[in-house]
C-alpha positions in Angstrom: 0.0 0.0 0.0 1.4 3.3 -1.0 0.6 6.0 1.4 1.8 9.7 2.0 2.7 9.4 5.7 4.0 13.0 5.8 0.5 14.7 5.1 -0.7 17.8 7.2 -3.3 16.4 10.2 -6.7 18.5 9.1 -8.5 20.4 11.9 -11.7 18.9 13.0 -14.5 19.3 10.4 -16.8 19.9 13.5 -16.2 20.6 17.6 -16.3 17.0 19.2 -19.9 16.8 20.8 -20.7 14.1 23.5 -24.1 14.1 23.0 -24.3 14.0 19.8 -22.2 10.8 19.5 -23.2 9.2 22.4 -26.7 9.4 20.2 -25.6 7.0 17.7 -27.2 3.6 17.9 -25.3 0.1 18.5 -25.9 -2.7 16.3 -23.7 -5.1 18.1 -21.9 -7.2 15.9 -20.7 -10.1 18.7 -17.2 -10.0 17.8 -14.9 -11.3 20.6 -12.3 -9.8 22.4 -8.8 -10.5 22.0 -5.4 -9.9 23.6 -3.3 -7.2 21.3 0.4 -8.7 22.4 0.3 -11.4 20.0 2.0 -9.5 17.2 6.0 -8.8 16.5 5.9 -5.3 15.8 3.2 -4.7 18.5 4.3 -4.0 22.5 1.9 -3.6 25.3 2.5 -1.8 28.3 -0.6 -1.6 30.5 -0.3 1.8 32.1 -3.5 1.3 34.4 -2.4 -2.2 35.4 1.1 -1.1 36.0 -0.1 1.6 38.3 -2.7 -0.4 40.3 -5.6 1.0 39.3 -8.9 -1.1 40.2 -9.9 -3.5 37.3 -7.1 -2.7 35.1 -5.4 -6.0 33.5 -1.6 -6.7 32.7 -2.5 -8.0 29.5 -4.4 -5.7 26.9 -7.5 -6.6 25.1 -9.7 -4.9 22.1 -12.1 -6.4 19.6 -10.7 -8.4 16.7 -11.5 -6.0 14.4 -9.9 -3.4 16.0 -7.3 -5.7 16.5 -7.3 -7.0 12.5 -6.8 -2.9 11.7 -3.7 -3.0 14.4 -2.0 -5.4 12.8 -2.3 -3.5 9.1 -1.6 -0.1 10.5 2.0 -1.9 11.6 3.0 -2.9 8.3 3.0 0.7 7.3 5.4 1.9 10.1 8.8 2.1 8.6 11.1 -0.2 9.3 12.3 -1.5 12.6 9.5 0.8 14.0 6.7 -0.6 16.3 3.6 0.5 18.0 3.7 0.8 21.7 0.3 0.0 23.5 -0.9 2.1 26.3 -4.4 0.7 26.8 -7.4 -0.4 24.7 -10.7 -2.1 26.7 -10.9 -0.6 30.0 -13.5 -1.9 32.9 -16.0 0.7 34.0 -14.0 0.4 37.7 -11.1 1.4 35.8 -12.8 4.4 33.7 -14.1 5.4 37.3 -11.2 5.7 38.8 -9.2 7.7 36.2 -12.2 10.0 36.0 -12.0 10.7 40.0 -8.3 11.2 39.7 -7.9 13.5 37.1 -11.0 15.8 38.3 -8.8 15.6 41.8 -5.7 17.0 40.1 -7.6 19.3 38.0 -9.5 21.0 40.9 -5.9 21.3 42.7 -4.7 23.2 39.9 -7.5 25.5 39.7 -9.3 26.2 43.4 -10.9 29.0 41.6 -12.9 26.9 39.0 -16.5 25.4 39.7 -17.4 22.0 39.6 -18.8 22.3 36.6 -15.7 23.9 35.1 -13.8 20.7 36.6 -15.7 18.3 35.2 -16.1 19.9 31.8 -12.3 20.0 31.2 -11.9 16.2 32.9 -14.4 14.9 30.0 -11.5 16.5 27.5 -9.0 13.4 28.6 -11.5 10.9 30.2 -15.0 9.9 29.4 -17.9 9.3 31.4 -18.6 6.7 33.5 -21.4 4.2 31.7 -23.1 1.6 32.6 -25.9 2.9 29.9 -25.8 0.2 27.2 -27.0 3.0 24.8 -23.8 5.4 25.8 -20.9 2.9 26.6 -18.0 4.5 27.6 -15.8 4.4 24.3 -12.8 2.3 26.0 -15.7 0.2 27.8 -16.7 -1.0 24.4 -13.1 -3.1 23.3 -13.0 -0.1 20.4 -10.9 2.2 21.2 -6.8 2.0 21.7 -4.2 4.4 23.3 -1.0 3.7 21.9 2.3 5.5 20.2 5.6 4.5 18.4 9.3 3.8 19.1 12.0 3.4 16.7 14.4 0.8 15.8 16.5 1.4 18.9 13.1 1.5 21.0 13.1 5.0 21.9 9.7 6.5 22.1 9.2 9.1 19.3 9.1 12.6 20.5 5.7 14.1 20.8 6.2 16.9 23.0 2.9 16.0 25.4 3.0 12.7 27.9 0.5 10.0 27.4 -3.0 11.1 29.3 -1.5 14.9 29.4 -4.7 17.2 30.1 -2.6 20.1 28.4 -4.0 21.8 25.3 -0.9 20.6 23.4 -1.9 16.9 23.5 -4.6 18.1 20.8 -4.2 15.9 18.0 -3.0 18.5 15.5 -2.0 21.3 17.9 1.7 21.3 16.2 -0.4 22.0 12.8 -1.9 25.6 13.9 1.2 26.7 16.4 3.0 29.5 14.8 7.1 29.9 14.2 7.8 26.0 15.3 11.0 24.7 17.2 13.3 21.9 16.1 11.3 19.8 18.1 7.9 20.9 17.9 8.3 20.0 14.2 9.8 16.8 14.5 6.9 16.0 17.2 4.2 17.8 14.5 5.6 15.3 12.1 5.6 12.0 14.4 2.1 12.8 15.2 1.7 12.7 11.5 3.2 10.1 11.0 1.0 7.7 13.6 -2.5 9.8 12.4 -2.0 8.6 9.1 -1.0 5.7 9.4 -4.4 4.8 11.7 -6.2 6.7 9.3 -5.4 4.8 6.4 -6.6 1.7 8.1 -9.6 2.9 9.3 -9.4 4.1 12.4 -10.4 7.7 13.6 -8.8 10.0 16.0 -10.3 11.7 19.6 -9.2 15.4 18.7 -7.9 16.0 22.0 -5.8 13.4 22.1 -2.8 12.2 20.0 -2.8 8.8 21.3 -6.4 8.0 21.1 -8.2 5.8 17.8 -11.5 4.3 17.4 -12.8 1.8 15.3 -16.3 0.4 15.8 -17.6 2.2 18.7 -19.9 5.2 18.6 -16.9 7.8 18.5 -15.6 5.9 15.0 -19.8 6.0 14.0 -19.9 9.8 13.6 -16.4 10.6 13.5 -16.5 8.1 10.3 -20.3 9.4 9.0 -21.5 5.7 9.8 -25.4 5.3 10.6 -24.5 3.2 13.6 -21.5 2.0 15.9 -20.7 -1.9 15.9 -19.7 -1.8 19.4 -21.3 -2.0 22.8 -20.2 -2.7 26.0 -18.0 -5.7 26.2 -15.6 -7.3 27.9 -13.2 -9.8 27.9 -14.2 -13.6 28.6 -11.9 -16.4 30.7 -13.1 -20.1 31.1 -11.5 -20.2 34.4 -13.1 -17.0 35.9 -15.7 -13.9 35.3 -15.0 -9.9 35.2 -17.9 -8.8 37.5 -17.4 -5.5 36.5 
């Protein structure tokens, strides 16, 4: 597949609307859940897990065909380049406790702001809590995957904003609109690139606030992606051995 890697990431045709989305119906196509590591050019380092948070797992699962699109977005990454997995399904004990924690930190950085103004700018980085099975949260569903890059020598690429960074600079193409750019703000403007097109080309979308973030299949990829419906509902993963009751 020949693909321009290197174009410009477009601003969002629309402002991303919650509602709106979250509107979109679910036609469940039953496909299972499956564990991303299985895959050479593929790592997974479960943040969530890694930090103790309640229900995360060590090993990282998201529907086969999100899975499927992984696996063709990695043959386009050049060469001795691989994706680096942050997270992908997430239990609704695990959405809940990101959500507390970043509207804790949030509030300590601004005393002055209401509640309101807290929770508005914590539904930038983290979702909602759902247990609605018409308005899953979008990680709750198995469709949606947090992930980056590192190079042949298995340095992270340079994106000038940390994973889960709440800054406005983790905005997907903030590099795009900032005027008179660094060294390193271009080569992070064009690593961002870089990983944007590559998930586009394979289908995914992208959560404008959030360079890390791709959806396939859930309601987020539904109107991101002008579908009439999402393919995904809540999910999760299934043991023989044992039940998530979550």
């Amino acid at each position: 597949m020949s693909v321009d890697l290197t174009q410009p990431i477009p601003a969002p045709k629309t402002a991303w609307d919650w509602n709106t989305l979250l509107s979109y119906p679910i036609i469940e196509n039953m496909e299972p859940m499956v564990a991303l590591s299985y895959h050479p050019q593929i790592i997974t380092r479960p943040q969530y897990a890694i930090q103790g948070l309640s229900g995360a797992l060590f090993e990282i699962y998201g529907r086969q065909g999100l899975q499927e699109r992984l696996a063709a977005a990695a043959q386009l990454l050049p060469a001795g380049h691989r994706f680096v997995v942050f997270d992908a399904w997430r239990s609704i004990s695990t959405q809940m406790a990101l959500f507390n924690s970043l509207s804790r930190r949030i509030a300590t950085n601004h005393p002055d702001w209401s509640e309101d103004q807290i929770t508005q700018q914590t539904l930038k980085t983290v979702a909602a809590v759902s247990r609605d099975p018409k308005r899953p949260s979008p990680h709750n569903t198995g469709g949606s995957i947090d992930l980056t890059i590192v190079d042949e020598h298995g340095v992270l690429l340079e994106m000038l904003s940390p994973y889960d960074d709440f800054d406005e600079t983790a905005r997907t193409n903030y590099f795009e609109i900032k005027a008179d750019l660094t060294e390193r703000e271009i080569s992070a403007r064009d690593h961002r690139r870089l990983l944007y097109n590559i998930m586009t080309t394979v289908g995914f979308t992208n959560y404008d606030e959030e360079w890390w973030h791709y959806d396939f299949g859930n309601q987020n990829w539904a109107w991101k992606s002008g579908h009439e419906a999402a393919n995904y509902g809540a999910t999760q993963p299934v043991f023989p051995w044992t039940q998530i009751l979550d």
